[in-house]
C-alpha positions as CSV (number, residue, x, y, z in Angstrom):
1,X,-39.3,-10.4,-8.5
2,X,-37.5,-13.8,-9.1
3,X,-36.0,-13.6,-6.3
4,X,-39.0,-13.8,-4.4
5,X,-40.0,-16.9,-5.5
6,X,-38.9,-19.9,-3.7
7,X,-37.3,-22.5,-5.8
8,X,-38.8,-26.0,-5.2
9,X,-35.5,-27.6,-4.2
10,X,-35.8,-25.6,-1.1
11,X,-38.8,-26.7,0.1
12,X,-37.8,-30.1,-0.3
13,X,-34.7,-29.6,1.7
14,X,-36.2,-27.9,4.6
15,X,-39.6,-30.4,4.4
16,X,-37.7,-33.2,6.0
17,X,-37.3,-30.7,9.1
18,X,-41.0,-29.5,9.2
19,X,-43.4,-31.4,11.6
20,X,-45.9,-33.4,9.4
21,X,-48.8,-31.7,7.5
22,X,-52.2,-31.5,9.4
23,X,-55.1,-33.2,8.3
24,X,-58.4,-32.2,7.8
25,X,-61.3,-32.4,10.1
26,X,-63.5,-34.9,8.5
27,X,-66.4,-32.9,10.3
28,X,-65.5,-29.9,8.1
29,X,-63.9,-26.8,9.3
30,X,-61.2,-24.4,7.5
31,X,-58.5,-26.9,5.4
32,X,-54.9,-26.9,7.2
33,X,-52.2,-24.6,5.6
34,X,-49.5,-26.9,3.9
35,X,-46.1,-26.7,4.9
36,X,-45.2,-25.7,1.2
37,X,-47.2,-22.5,1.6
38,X,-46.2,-21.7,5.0
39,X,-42.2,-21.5,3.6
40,X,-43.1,-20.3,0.3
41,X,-45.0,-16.8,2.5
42,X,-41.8,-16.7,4.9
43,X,-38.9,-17.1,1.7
44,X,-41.5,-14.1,-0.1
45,X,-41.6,-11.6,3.6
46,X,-37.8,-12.5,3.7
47,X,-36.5,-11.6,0.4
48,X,-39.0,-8.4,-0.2
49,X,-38.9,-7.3,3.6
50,X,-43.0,-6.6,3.1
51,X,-45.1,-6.2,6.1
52,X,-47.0,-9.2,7.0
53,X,-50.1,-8.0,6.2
54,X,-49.0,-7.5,2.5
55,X,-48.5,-11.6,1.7
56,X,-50.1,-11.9,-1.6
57,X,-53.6,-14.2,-1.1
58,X,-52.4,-15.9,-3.9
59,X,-49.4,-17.6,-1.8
60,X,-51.6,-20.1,0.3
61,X,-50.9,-18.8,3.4
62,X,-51.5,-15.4,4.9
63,X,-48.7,-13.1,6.5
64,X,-50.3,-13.7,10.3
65,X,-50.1,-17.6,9.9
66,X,-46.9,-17.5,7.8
67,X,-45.9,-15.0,11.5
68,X,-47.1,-17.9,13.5
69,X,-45.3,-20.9,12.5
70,X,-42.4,-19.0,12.1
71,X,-41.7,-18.6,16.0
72,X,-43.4,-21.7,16.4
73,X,-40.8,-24.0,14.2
74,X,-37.8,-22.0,15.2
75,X,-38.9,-23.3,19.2
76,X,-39.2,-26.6,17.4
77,X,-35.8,-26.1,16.5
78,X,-36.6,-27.0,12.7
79,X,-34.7,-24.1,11.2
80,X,-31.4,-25.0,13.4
81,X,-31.5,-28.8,11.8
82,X,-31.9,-26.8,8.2
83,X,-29.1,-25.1,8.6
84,X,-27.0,-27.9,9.9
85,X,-28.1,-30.7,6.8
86,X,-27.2,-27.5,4.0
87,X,-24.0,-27.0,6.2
88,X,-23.5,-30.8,5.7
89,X,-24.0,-30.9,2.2
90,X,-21.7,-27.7,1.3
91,X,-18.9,-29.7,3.1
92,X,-19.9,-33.1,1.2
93,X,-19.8,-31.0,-2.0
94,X,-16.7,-29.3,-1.0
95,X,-18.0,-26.2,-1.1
96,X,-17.2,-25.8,2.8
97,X,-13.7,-25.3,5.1
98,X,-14.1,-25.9,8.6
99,X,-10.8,-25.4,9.2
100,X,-10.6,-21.5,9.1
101,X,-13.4,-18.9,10.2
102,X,-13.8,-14.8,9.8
103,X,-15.4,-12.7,11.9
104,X,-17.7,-9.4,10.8
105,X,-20.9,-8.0,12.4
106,X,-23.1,-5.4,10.3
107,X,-25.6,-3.2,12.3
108,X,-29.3,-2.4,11.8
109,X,-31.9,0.2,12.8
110,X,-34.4,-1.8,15.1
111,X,-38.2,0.5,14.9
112,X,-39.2,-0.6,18.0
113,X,-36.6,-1.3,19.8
114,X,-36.9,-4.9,21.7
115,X,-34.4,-7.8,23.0
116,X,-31.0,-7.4,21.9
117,X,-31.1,-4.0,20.8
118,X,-29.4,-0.8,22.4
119,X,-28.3,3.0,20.7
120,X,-26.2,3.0,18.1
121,X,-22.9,4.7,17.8
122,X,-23.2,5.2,13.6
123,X,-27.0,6.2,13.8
124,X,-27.2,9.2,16.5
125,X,-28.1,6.7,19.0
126,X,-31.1,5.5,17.7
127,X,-32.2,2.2,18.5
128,X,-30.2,-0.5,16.3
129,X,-28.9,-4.6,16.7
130,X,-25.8,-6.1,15.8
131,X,-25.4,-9.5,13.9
132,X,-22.0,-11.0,14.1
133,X,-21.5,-13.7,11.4
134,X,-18.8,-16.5,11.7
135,X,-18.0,-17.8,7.7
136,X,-16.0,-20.3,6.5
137,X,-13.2,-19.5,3.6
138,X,-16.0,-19.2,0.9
139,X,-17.9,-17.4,3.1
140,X,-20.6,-19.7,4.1
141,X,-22.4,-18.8,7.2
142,X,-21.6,-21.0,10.6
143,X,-23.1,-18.9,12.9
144,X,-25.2,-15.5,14.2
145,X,-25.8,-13.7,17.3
146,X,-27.5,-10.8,17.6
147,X,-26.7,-8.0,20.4
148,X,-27.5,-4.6,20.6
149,X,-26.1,-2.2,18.1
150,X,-24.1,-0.4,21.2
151,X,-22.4,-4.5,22.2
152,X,-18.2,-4.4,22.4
153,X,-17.4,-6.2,19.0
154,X,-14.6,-8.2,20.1
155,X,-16.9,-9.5,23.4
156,X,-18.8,-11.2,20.9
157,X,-15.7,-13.6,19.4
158,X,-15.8,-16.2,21.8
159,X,-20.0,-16.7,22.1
160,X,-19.7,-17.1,18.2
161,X,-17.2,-19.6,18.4
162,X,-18.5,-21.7,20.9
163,X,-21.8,-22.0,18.5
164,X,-19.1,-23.4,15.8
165,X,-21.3,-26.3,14.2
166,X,-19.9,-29.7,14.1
167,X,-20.3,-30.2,10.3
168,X,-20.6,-33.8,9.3
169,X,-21.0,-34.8,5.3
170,X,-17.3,-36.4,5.3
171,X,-15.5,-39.0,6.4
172,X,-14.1,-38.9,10.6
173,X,-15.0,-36.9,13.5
174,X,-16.6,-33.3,13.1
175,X,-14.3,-30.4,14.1
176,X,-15.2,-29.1,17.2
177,X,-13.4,-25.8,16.6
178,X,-11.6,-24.2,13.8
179,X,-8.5,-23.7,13.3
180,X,-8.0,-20.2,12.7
181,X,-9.8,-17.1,13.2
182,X,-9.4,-13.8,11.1
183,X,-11.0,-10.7,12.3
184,X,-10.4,-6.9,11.4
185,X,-9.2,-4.1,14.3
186,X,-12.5,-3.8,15.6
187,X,-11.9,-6.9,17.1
188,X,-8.8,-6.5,18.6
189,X,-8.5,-7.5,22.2
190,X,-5.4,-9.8,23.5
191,X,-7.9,-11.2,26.3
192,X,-9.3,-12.8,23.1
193,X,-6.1,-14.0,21.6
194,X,-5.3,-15.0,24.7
195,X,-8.7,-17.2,24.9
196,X,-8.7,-18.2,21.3
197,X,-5.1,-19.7,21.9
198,X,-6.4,-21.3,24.7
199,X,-9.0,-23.2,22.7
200,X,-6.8,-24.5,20.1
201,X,-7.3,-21.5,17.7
202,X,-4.9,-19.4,16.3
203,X,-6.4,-15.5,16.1
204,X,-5.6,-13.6,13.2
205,X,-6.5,-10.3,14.3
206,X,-5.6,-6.6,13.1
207,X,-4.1,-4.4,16.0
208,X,-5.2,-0.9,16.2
209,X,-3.0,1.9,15.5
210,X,-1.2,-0.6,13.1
211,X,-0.4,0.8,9.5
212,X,-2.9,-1.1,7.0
213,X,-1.3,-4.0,4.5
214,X,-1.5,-6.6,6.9
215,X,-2.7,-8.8,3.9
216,X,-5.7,-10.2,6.0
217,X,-8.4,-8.5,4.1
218,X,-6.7,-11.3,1.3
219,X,-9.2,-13.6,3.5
220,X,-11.4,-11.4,5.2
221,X,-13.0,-10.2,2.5
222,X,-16.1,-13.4,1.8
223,X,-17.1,-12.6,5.1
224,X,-18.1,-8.4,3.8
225,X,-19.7,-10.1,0.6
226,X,-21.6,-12.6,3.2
227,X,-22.9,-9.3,5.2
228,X,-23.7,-8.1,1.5
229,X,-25.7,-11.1,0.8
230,X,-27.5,-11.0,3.9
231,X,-28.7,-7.2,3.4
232,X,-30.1,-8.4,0.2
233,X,-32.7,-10.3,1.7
234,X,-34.9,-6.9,2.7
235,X,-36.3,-8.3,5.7
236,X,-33.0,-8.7,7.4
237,X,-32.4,-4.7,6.9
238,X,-34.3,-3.0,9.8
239,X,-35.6,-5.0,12.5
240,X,-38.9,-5.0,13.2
241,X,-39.6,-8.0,15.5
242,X,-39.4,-7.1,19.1
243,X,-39.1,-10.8,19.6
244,X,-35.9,-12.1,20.3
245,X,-37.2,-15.8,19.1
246,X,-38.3,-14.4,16.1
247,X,-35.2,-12.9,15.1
248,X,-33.5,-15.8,15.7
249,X,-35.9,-17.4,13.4
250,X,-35.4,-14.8,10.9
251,X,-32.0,-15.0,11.2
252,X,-31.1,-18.8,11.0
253,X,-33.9,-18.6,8.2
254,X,-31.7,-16.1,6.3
255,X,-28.5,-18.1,6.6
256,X,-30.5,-21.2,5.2
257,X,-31.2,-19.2,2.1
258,X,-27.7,-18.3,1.4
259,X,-26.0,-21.7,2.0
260,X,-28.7,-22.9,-0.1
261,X,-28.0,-20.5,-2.9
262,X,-24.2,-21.9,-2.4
263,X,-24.8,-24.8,-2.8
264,X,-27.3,-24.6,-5.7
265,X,-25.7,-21.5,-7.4
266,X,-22.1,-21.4,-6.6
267,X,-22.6,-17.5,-6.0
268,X,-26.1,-15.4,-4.5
């Protein structure tokens, strides 16, 4: 259960972001919920996957509130400037290379069904969604989209790679794109290559019907252990937020915790 407990460093990362605490009424009323225990009830649904009514009391903030200012901060955009300042301070720390990018998705059941979701084609058809995740060379997360489980993987490259962040942290002008791109067969698509190249990018992409020993899974491999990390935090296992703002909160909430645990840990 250590896991579900949010280290204190976090919050003071991601407090900078947060819109300032409330005060109370001075004519009484219920006390505002501080921002600590809002995160601390959103790192605990995230890492257990428990249903929202099922926030311990003792947390300081109940599941339906925790619920609340969750899509409210991700409209706010607070969880998008998280990401980018532990982004900046992987690259600062040299823990992050811009200069190359992988490609994976992973698919999920969706109960439910909702935005971005459609049947999928490795669960008889039942409802599912698809997260592609752009990594650097360590596997840090860059990006996510979601799409529905049934979405043509390599239609989902250049979408991705137009969210590329511009990291700052060092010296000079942010990239604006990578590099290079590595992706596996599922991926393969010369329309891509063809666009990648236009953009400045050179594709490293598997061809089907190719004999494996390419040598790319050599570099392809952080972004499998990056998917891995992701299913470890429960919540991001079977989507149950019809939402599509919500699961973009969850989402770019989940990425925060794994470039924090980079960048505090080394390894998740």
């Amino acid at each position: 259960m250590a896991a579900s407990r949010m280290p204190d460093a976090f919050f003071d990362l991601a407090a900078h972001h947060l819109p300032p605490e409330r005060t109370a009424n001075p004519s009484g009323g219920r006390p505002p919920i501080d921002n600590r225990s809002i995160v601390r009830a959103l790192w605990f649904v995230l890492t257990t996957g428990c249903r929202w009514e099922d926030v311990p009391g003792e947390l300081g903030c109940s599941g339906r509130s925790a619920h609340r200012f969750l899509q409210l901060w991700e409209e706010m955009g607070c969880w998008d400037r998280l990401h980018a300042d532990l982004l900046r301070l992987l690259h600062q720390a040299d823990k992050l290379d811009p200069d190359l990018v992988i490609v994976d998705a992973v698919m999920v059941r969706a109960f439910g069904g909702g935005a971005s979701t459609g049947p999928s084609p490795v669960d008889r058809r039942k409802k599912g969604t698809k997260h592609t995740l752009l990594v650097d060379r360590h596997g840090a997360p860059l990006a996510i989209r979601t799409a529905g489980a049934n979405a043509s993987d390599h239609r989902q490259i250049i979408p991705l790679v137009m969210d590329f962040p511009r990291v700052g942290g060092k010296p000079g002008r942010p990239k604006e794109l990578p590099d290079e791109l590595y992706a596996d067969r599922g991926y393969d698509s010369d329309g891509t290559r063809r666009l990648l190249a236009w953009l400045g990018i050179e594709p490293q992409i598997a061809r089907r019907k190719t004999p494996h020993g390419s040598g790319l899974g050599k570099i392809r491999w952080v972004v499998e252990r990056t998917i891995a990390w992701l299913k470890g935090l429960r919540r991001m296992r079977i989507r149950y937020d019809r939402s599509p703002v919500l699961q973009d909160a969850w989402n770019t909430l989940a990425v925060c915790v794994i470039c924090f645990r980079l960048l505090h840990d080394g390894d998740t």
